[in-house]
C-alpha positions as a printed Julia matrix, in Angstrom:
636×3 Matrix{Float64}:
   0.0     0.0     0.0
   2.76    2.25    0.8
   4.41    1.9    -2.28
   1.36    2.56   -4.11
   0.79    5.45   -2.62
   3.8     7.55   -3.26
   3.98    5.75   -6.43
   0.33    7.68   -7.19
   1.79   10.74   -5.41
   4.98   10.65   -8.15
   2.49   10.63  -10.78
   0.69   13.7    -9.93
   4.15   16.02   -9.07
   6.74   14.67  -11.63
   6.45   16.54  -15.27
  10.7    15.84  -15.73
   9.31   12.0   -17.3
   7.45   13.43  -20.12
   7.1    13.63  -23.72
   4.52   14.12  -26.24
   3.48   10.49  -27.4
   1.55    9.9   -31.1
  -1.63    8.02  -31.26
   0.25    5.17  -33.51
   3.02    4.75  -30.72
  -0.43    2.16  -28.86
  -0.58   -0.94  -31.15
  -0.98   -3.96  -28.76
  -1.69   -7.34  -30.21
  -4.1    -9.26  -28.62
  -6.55   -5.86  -28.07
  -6.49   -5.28  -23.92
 -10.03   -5.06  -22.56
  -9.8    -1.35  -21.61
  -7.28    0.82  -22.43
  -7.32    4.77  -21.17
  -4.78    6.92  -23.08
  -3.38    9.83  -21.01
  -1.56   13.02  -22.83
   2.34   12.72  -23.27
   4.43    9.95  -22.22
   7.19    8.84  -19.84
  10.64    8.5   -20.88
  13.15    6.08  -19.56
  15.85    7.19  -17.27
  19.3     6.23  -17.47
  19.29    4.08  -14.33
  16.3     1.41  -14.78
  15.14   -0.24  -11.69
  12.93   -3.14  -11.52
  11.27   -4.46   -8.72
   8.99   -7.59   -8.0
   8.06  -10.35   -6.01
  10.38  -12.53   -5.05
   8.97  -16.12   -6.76
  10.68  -18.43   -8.73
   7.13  -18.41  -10.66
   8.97  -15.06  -11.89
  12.71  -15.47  -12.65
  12.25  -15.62  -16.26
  10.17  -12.32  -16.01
  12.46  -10.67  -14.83
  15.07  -11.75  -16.99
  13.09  -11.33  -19.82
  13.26   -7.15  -18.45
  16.79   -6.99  -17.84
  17.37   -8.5   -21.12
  15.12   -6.43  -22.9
  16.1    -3.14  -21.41
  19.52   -3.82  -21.81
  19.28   -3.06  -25.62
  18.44    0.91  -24.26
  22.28    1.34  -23.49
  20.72    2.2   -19.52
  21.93    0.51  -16.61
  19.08   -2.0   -15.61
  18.97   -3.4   -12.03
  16.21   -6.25  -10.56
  15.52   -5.24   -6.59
  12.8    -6.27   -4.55
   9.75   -6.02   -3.52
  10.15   -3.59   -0.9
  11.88   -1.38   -3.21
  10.41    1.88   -4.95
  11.71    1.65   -8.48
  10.45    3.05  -11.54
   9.03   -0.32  -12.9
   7.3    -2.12  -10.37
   6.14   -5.65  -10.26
   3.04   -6.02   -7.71
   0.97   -9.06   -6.59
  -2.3    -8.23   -5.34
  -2.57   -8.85   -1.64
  -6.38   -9.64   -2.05
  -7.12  -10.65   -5.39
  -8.99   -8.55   -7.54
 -11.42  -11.42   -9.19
 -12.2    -9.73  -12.32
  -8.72   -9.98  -13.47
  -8.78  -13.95  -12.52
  -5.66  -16.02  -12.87
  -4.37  -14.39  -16.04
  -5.28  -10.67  -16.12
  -3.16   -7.51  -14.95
  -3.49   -4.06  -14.57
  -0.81   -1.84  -15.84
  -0.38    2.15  -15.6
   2.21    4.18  -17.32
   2.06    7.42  -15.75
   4.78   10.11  -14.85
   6.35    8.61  -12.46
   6.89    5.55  -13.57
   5.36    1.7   -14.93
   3.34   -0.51  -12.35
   1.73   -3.48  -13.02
  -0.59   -5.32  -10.86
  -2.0    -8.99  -10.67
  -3.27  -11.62   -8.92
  -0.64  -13.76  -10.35
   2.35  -14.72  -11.64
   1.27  -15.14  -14.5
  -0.65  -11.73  -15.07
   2.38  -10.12  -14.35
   3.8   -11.76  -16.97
   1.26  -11.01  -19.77
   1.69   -7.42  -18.76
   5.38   -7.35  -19.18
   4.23   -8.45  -22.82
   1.83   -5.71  -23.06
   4.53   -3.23  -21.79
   7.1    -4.4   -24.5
   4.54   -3.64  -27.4
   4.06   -0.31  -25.74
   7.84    0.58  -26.11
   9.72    1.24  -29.6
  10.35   -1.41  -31.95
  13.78   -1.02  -30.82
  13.3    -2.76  -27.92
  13.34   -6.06  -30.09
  16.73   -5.64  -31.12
  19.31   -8.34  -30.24
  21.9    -5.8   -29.61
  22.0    -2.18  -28.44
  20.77    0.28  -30.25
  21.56    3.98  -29.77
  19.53    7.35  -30.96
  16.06    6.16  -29.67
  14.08    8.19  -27.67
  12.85    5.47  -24.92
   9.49    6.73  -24.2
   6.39    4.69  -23.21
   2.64    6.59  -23.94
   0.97    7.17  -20.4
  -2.34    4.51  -20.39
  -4.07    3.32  -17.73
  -4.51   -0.93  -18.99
  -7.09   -3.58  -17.23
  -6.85   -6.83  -19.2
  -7.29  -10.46  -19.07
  -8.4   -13.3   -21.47
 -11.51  -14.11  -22.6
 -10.51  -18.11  -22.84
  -8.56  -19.97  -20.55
  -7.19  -22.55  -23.65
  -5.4   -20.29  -26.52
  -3.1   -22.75  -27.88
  -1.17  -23.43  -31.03
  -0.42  -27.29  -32.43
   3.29  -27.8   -33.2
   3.19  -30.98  -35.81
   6.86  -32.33  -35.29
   6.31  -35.18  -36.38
   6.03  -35.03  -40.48
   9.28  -32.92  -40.25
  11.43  -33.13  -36.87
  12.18  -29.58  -35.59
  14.88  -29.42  -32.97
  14.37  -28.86  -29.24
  15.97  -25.37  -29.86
  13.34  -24.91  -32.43
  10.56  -25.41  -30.13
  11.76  -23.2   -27.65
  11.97  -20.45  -30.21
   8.25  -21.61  -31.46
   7.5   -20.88  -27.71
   9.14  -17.67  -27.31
   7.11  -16.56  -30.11
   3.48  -17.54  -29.0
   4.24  -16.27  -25.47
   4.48  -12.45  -26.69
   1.17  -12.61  -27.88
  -0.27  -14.35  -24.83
  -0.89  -17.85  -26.08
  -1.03  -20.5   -22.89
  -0.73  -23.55  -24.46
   1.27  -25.99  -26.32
   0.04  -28.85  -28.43
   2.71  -30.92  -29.73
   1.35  -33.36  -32.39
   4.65  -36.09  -31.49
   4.04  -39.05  -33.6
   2.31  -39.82  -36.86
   3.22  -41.86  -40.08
   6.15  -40.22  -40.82
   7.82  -40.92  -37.64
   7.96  -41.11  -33.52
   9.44  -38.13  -31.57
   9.27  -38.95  -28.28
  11.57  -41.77  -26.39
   9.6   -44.11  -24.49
  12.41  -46.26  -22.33
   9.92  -49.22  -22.0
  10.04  -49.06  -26.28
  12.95  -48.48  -27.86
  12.13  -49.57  -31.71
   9.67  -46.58  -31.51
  12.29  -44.02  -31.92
  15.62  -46.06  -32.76
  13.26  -47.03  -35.76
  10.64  -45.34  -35.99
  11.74  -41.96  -35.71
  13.5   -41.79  -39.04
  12.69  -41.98  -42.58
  14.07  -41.08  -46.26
  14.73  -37.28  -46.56
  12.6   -36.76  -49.81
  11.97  -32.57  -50.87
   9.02  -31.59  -53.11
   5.29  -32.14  -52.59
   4.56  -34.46  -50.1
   2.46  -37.02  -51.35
   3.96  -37.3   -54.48
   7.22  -38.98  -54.09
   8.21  -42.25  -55.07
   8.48  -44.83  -52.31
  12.02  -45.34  -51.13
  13.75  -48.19  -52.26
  14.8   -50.74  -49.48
  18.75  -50.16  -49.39
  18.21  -45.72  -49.28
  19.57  -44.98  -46.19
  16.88  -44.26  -43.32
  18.48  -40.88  -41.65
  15.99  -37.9   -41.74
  14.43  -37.4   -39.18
  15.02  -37.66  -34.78
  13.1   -37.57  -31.66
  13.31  -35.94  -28.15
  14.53  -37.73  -25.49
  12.52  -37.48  -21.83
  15.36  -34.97  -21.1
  14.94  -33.02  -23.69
  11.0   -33.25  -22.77
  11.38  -31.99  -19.39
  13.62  -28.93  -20.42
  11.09  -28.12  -22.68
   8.32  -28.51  -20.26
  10.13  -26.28  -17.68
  10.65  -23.75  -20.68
   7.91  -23.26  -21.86
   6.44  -23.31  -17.71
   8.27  -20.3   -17.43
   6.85  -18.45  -20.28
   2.79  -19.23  -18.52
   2.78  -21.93  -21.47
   1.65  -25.46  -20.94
   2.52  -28.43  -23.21
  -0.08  -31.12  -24.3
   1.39  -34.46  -25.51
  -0.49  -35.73  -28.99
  -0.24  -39.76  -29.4
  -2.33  -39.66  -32.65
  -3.83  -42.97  -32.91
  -5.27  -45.26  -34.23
  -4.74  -43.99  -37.48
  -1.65  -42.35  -38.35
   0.56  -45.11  -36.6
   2.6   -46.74  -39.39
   6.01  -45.27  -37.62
   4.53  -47.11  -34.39
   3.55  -50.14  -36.61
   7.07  -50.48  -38.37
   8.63  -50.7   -34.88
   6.5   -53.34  -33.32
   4.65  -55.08  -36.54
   2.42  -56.94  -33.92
   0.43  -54.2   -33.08
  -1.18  -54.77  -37.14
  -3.96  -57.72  -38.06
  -3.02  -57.14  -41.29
  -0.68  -59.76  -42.61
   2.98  -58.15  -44.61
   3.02  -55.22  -41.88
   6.61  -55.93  -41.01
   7.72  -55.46  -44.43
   6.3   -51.79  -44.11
   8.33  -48.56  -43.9
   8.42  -45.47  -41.68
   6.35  -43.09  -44.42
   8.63  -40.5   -46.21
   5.97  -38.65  -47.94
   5.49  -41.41  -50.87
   1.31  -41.54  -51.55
  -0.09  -44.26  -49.26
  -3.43  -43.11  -48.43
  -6.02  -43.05  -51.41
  -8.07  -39.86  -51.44
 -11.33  -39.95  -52.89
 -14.66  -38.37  -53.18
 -16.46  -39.57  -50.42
 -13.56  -40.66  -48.28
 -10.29  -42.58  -48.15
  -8.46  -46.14  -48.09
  -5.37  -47.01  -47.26
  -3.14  -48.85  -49.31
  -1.25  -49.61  -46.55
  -2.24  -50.56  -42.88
  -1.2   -47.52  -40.81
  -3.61  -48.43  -37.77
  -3.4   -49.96  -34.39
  -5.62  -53.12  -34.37
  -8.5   -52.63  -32.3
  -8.77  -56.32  -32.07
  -5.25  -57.02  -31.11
  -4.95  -56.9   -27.68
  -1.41  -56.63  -27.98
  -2.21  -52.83  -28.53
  -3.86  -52.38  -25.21
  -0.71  -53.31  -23.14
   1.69  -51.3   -25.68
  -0.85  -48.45  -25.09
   0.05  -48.52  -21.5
   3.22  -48.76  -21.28
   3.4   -45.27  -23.55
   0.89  -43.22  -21.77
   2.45  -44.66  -18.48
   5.8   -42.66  -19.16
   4.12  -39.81  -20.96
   2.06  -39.15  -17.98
   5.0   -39.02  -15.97
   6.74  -36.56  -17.83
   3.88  -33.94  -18.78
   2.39  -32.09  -15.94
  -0.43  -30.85  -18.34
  -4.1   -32.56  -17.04
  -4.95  -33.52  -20.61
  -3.37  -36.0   -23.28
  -4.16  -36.01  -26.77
  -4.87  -39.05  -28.43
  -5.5   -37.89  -32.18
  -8.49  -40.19  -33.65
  -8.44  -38.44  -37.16
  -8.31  -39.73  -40.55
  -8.66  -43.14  -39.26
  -8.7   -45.69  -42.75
 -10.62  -48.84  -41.97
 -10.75  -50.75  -45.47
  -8.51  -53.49  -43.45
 -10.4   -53.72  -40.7
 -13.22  -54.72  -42.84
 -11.39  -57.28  -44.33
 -10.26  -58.45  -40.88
 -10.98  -61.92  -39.17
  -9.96  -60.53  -35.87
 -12.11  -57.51  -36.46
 -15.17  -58.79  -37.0
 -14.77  -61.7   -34.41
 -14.78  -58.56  -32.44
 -17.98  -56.7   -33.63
 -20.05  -60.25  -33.07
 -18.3   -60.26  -29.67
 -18.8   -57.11  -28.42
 -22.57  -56.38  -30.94
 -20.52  -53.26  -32.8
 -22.71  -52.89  -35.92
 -20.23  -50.36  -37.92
 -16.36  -49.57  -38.25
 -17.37  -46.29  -36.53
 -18.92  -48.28  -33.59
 -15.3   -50.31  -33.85
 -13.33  -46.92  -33.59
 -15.47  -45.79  -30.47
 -14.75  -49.32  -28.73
 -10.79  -48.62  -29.07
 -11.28  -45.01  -27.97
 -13.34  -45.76  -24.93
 -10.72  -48.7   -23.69
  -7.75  -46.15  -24.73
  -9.64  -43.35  -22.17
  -9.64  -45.91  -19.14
  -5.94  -46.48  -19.8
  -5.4   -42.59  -20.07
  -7.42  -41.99  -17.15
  -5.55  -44.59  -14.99
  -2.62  -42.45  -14.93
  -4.69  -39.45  -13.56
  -5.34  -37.65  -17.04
  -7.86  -36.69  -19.21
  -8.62  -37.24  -22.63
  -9.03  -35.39  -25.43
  -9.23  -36.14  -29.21
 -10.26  -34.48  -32.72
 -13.88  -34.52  -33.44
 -14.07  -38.21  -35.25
 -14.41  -39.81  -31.47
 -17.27  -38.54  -31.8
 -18.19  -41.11  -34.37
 -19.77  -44.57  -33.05
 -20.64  -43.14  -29.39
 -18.11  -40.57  -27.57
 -16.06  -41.93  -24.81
 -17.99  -40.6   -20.88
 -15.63  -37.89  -20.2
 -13.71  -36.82  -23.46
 -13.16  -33.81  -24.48
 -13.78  -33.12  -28.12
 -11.49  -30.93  -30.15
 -13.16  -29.92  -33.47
 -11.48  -29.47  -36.72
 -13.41  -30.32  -39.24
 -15.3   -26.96  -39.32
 -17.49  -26.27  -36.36
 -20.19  -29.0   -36.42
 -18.27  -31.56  -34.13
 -17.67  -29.2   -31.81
 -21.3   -27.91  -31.42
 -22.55  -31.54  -31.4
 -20.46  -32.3   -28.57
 -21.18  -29.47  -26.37
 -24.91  -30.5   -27.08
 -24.0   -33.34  -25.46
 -22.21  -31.68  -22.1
 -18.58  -32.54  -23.39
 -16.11  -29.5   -23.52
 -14.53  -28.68  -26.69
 -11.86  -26.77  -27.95
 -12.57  -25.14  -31.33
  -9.85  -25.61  -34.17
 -11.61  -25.6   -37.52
  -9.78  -25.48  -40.84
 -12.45  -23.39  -41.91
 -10.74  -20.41  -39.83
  -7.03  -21.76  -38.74
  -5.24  -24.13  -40.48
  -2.08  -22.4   -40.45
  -0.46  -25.07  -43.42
  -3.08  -23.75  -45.54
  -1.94  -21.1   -48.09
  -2.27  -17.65  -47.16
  -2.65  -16.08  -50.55
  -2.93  -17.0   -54.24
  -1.38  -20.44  -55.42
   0.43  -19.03  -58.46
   3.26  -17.13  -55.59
   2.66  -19.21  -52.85
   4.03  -23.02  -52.07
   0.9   -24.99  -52.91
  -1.29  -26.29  -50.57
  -4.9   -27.75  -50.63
  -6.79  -24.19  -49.38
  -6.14  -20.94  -48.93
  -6.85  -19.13  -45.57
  -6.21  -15.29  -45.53
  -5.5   -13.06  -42.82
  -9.13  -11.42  -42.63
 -10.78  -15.33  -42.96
  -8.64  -15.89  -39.63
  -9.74  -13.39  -37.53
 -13.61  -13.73  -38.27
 -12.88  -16.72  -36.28
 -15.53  -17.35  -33.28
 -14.9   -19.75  -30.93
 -18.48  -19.71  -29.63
 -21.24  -20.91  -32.35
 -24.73  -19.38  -32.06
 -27.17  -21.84  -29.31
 -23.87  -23.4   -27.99
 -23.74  -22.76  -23.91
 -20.33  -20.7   -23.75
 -19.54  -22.58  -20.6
 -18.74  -25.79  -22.69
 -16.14  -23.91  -25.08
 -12.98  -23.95  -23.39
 -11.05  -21.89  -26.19
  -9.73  -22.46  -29.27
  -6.04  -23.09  -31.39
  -4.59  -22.91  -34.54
  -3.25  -25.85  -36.0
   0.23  -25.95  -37.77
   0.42  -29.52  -39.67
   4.01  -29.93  -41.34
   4.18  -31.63  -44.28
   4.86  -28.88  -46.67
   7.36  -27.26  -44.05
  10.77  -28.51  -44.04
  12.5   -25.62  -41.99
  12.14  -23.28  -39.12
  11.87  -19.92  -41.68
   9.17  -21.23  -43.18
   7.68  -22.48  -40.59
   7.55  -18.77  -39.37
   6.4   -17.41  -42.68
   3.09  -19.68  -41.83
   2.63  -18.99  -38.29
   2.79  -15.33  -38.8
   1.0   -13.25  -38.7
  -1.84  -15.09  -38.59
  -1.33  -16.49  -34.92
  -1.56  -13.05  -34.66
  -5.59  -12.85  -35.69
  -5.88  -15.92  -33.33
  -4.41  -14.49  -30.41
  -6.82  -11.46  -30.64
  -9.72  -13.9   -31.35
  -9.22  -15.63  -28.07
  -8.19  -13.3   -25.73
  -9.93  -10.06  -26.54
 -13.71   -9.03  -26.16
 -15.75  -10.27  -28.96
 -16.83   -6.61  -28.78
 -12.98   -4.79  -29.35
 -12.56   -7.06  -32.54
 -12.4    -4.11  -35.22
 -10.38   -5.93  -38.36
  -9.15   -2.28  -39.72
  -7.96   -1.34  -36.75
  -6.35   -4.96  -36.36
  -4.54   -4.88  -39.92
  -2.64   -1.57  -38.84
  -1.73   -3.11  -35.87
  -0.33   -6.26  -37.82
   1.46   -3.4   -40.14
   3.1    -1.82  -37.13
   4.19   -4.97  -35.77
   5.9    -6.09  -38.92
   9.4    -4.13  -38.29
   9.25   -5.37  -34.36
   9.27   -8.99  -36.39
  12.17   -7.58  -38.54
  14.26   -6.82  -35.66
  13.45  -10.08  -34.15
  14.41  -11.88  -37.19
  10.89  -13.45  -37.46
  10.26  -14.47  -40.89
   6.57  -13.59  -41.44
   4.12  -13.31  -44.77
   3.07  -10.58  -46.32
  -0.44  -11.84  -48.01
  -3.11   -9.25  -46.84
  -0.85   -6.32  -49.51
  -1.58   -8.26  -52.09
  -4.69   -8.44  -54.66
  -7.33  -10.97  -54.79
  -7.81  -12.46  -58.21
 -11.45  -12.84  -59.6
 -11.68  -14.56  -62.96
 -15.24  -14.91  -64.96
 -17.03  -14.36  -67.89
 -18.58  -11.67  -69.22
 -21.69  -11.69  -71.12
 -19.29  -11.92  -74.01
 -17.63  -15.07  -72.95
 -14.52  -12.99  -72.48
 -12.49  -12.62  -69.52
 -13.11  -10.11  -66.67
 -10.69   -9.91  -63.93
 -11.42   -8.29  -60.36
  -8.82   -7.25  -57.94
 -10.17   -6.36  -54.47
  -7.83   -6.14  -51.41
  -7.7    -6.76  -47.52
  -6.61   -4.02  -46.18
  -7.79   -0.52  -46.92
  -5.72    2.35  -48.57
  -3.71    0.6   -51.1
  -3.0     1.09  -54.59
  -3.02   -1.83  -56.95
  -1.15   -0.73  -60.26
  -0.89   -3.25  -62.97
   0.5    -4.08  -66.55
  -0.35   -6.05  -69.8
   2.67   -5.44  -71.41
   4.98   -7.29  -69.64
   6.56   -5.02  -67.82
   6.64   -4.87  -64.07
   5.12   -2.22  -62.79
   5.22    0.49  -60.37
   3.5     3.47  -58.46
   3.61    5.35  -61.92
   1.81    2.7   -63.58
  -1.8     2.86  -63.8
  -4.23    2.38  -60.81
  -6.53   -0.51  -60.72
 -10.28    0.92  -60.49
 -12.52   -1.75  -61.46
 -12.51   -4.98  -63.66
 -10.41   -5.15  -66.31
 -10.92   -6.86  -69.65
  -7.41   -8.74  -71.53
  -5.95   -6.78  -74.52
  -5.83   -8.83  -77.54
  -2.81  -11.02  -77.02
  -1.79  -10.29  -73.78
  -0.55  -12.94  -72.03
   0.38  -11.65  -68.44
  -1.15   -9.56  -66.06
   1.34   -8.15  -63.6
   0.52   -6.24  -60.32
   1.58   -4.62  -57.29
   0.15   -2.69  -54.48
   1.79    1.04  -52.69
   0.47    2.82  -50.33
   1.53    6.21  -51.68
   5.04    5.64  -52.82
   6.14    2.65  -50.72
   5.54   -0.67  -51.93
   3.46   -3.05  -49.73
   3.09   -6.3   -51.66
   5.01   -8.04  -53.98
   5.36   -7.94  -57.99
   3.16  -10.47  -58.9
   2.98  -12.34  -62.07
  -0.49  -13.74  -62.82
  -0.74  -15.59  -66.34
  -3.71  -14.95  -67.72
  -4.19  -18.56  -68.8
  -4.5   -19.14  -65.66
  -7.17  -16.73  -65.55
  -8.91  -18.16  -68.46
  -8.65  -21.41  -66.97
 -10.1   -20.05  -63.28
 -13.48  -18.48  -65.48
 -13.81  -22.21  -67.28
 -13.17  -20.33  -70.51
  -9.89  -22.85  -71.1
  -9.37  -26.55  -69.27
C-alpha cells in the first residue's frame, strides 16, 4: 500500500518523465479489454530499476526485463519487492477477481510503470503488453543507440476471454529441434498464447523416447529425406539410407516442459492414434492384423493413403488393431511414461483420418464386432477409444481427441477438439462434453495464405481477414462448454524453421486477438494496422513472417461476351493496386486498378503490385492470364 501510494503521489508532481506520445506509438496485439490513453508519455531514465516479487514463478520475467532493457544502453537493475523503483512488479494482496488467474493491470504514468495482478502469471502477460508499448527497438538483439525510450501514459485492465489459446506444433512429419521449439514458444508467449500442443508421432515418424520401447524411436523416428510435394514422391527403395528425421529424449521433454512453464505456457502431448501409426507399426509389426506389416516402412511422404470423393483407403495398414490386444498393453506402457513426464491434465490421443478398409477385411475384427454387438467400423473406432480413455485416465489424465471420437458413441468424459469446421464441436457441447474449437475453416495455419500461383501450394487458402472472423463460440452453444480455441500448424509442406515462421505469422496473430480479446474490441481495420506496425518489431526479431493481406485478390469470370473479366479487391484498406499487360513490371507510376479489367488482344500476363503512396506493400506479382482463363472455365 505504501508503495502505491507515493507511487500515485509521483504521478501527480513529476512533469521531468514526459514527452509528447503519437496516437500510432499504442498498437498492442491481442486488443487489452480497456485501455485509457493519457496526454504525453514517460521517458526512460538512465538508471532502470525493476522491482517484484520474489517467486521463482517469476525469474524468467524478470530476466526477460533486464534483457530487454539492456538493448536501451541504460543501466538496468532487478531489486525487490520492498523497493520503490520506476518499474514495479506487484501481486495483489487480495485478489482482484475480475482480473482472474491471467489478467493484470498496468499504468504508465509520470512517475513511472506498475503493473498489478493476482498472479504470476498476469504479471507476466503485462510485461508483454509493456514491450509492445515501447519502440520497436526494444526487439533488437543488440543495443541500439539514438532512440528516444518513451512509453505513452495509459491506464490498462486486461485479461483473457478463454482460458485454452493454444497453437499445435506438428513435429512429427518434419522433426524440428528442441531449440526450435523453444523459439516456437518464445514466439506464441508475446502474444499471450497459454498452451502448447505438440502433435509427437504420426506416419512419418515417432518423436518422443519411451524407455519401455525403444524400436519406436531407434526405428521409428526416421525416414528417407525426400523434398518436393509431399504425397507425391516415389516410395524409397529398401537399401536408401533411413536418416531424416530424430526424436526428443525425456530430457529433452522436461527442459522443454520447464521452458515453456516459465513463459505461462503449458505443453499437451499428442499420441495420434489409431490412425496415423505406421512409424509405431514399423517398430512393433504386432500391433497390425493385417498380414505383410513388417515389411512396411516409416512413411517418407510417398502416396499411401487413397483420397477420394467420399472418403479414403489405405493402401497400406497404418492403424493400431483394435482387435489385437497386444495394442492395449503397448498403449500402457506409452501413456504410463508420458504421464509421468507432462504435468499438463490432458493427453491427446488424435483419432483423425482413421482408414478402416482393413479392418473390414479383418478376421480378428469382425470376431470382435459379433463379440462385443458393434454394428459399424465407426462403432469399432469408439470401442478402441473408450478402452484407450480408461488407460489414459488410470494415470490421472484426461482425454481429449479431434472430433471423429465422436463417431460410433463418444467416450464418458472426453473432451472433443473440433477441426473439421465447427459441427463436431457444437454436437459435442450439445452433449455436455467441452470442446476446444480448431476448424480449418478459420485456422489451419499449413493452408496457403494467398494466391497459389506465388505461394508453395497447398490444398486451401486461408487469408488473414478469414482468420480473424474466427468465433470460438457458435450461435445456441452454452459458452460454458467452449474452453477456447487453437490454430493448428500440420508440417508436411514445411521442411525448416523460416518457413515455418512465414506460416505462423502473422496469422497467430488474428488468433491471439480472437481468443483473448472481447468479442466486442474485434475491429479488423484497426487490427490490420496493428499487424502493419508490428511487422518491423518482427524484422528486428528476425521473425520471418508473410506478407499476403498487400496483395490483390484475383477474380476470374465471364462476361456476357464469354470474355475474360478480372477483379482485384484487397484486404486491407488504402492501397494502390497498379498493374500491366505489357509485360513489364510495374510500379506506383503505372496505372491504378479501379474496377474490372478486360485482356488486350494477345496479352498474355497480367502483372501487379500494391503502394500505399510511394512505398511498396506487396510483392510484384505475375499472374498468367491462362491461368485466368482457366479459373473463369473459358480454357481446361
Amino acid at each position: 500500500m505504501k508503495k502505491t501510494l507515493v507511487f500515485c503521489l509521483l504521478s501527480l508532481f513529476s512533469v521531468g518523465g514526459f514527452c509528447q506520445a503519437s496516437e500510432s506509438s499504442i498498437s498492442i496485439i491481442p486488443e487489452p479489454v480497456s485501455l485509457v490513453k493519457g496526454a504525453g508519455s514517460f521517458v526512460l531514465p538512465e538508471n532502470i530499476s525493476i522491482s517484484m516479487p520474489a517467486s521463482p514463478e517469476l525469474n524468467e520475467t524478470g530476466q526477460l526485463l533486464k534483457q530487454k532493457f539492456a538493448v536501451t544502453g541504460r543501466a538496468v537493475t532487478l531489486v525487490g519487492a520492498d523497493k520503490v523503483s520506476i518499474i514495479e512488479l506487484i501481486l495483489n494482496k487480495n485478489a482482484d477477481k475480475s482480473l482472474g488467474n491471467e489478467g493484470y493491470t498496468l499504468s504508465v504514468r509520470g512517475a513511472g510503470i506498475l503493473i498489478k495482478a493476482n498472479k504470476p502469471a498476469g504479471l507476466f502477460y503485462g510485461v508483454q503488453t509493456l514491450l509492445q508499448l515501447l519502440p520497436k527497438e526494444i526487439e533488437s538483439p543488440v543495443p541500439v543507440s539514438g532512440t528516444v525510450w518513451n512509453v505513452p501514459i495509459v491506464e490498462i485492465t486486461d485479461y483473457p476471454r478463454f482460458g485454452w489459446r493454444g497453437l499445435m506444433f506438428d513435429v512429427a512429419r518434419h522433426f524440428f529441434t528442441k531449440q526450435e521449439v523453444k523459439d516456437f514458444i518464445d514466439n506464441m508467449a508475446r502474444y499471450k498464447f497459454n498452451l502448447l500442443h505438440m502433435h509427437l508421432t504420426d506416419d512419418e515418424g515417432w518423436r518422443i523416447e519411451i524407455k519401455s520401447l525403444p524400436r519406436l524411436t531407434s526405428v521409428g523416428a526416421w525416414n528417407v529425406k525426400r523434398v518436393g510435394y509431399f504425397g507425391t514422391f516415389d516410395k524409397p527403395a529398401p537399401d536408401e539410407p533411413r536418416n531424416y528425421g530424430g526424436f526428443y529424449t525425456q530430457d529433452d521433454i522436461r527442459e522443454l516442459i520447464k521452458y515453456a512453464k516459465d513463459r505461462f505456457i503449458n505443453i499437451m502431448p499428442e499420441v495420434d492414434i489409431p490412425g496415423h501409426s505406421m512409424a509405431a507399426i514399423v517398430s512393433y509389426p504386432e500391433l497390425s492384423c493385417t498380414a505383410g506389416a513388417d515389411k512396411y516402412q516409416v512413411i517418407s511422404g510417398e502416396k499411401f493413403i487413397d483420397w477420394h470423393q467420399g472418403g479414403f483407403d489405405a493402401l497400406e495398414d497404418n492403424t493400431l488393431c483394435p482387435a489385437n490386444e497386444k495394442v492395449y498393453p503397448f498403449l500402457d506402457k506409452v501413456f504410463t511414461e508420458i504421464a509421468a513426464l507432462f504435468p499438463f491434465e490432458y493427453i491427446h490421443v488424435g483419432g483423425d483420418e482413421c482408414a478402416k478398409n482393413f479392418w473390414e477385411q479383418s478376421d480378428a475384427v469382425k470376431q470382435l464386432m459379433k463379440k462385443e454387438n458393434l454394428k459399424t467400423m465407426d462403432e469399432v473406432q469408439s470401442y478402441f477409444e473408450k478402452r484407450v480413455e480408461k488407460i489414459v485416465e488410470s494415470k490421472g489424465k484426461k482425454l481429449i481427441g479431434w472430433d471423429e471420437i465422436l463417431a460410433g458413441g463418444l467416450a464418458p468424459n472426453a473432451l472433443v477438439m473440433s477441426w473439421r469446421g465447427m459441427d463436431g464441436g457444437i454436437q459435442a457441447a450439445k452433449l455436455g462434453h467441452q470442446v476446444v474449437m480448431s476448424p480449418t475453416t478459420f485456422v489451419y495455419l499449413d493452408y496457403m495464405q494467398g494466391d497459389p500461383i506465388y505461394e508453395p501450394e497447398v490444398y486451401a487458402t486461408l487469408r488473414l481477414n478469414t482468420t480473424y472472423e474466427f468465433e470460438p463460440v457458435p450461435e445456441g452453444v452454452d459458452p460454458k462448454f467452449i474452453l477456447g480455441g487453437q490454430a493448428n500448424l500440420w508440417s508436411e509442406q514445411i521442411y525448416n524453421t523460416r518457413h515455418l515462421q512465414y506460416m505462423v505469422w502473422p496469422r497467430s496473430l488474428a488468433v491471439s486477438e480472437c481468443l483473448w480479446s472481447p468479442r466486442e474490441k474485434k475491429n479488423w481495420n484497426s487490427f490490420a494496422k496493428k499487424v502493419e506496425n508490428n511487422f518491423p518489431r518482427m524484422d528486428l526479431e528476425q521473425v520471418k513472417y508473410s506478407r499476403c493481406m498487400f496483395d490483390p485478390i484475383f477474380t476470374a469470370k465471364k462476361d456476357a461476351n464469354d470474355s475474360l473479366l478480372i477483379d482485384l479487391s484487397m484486404e486491407v484498406e488504402g492501397l494502390d493496386i497498379h498493374y500491366s499487360f505489357d509485360n513489364s513490371h510495374p510500379d506506383n507510376f503505372y496505372p491504378v486498378y479501379k474496377g474490372p479489367l478486360s485482356v488486350p488482344k494477345d496479352a498474355v500476363m497480367l502483372e501487379v503490385v500494391t503502394y500505399r503512396g510511394d512505398k511498396q506493400m506487396g510483392r510484384q506479382i505475375e499472374m498468367p492470364v491462362d491461368v485466368l482463363k482457366k479459373r473463369a472455365g473459358l480454357i481446361k
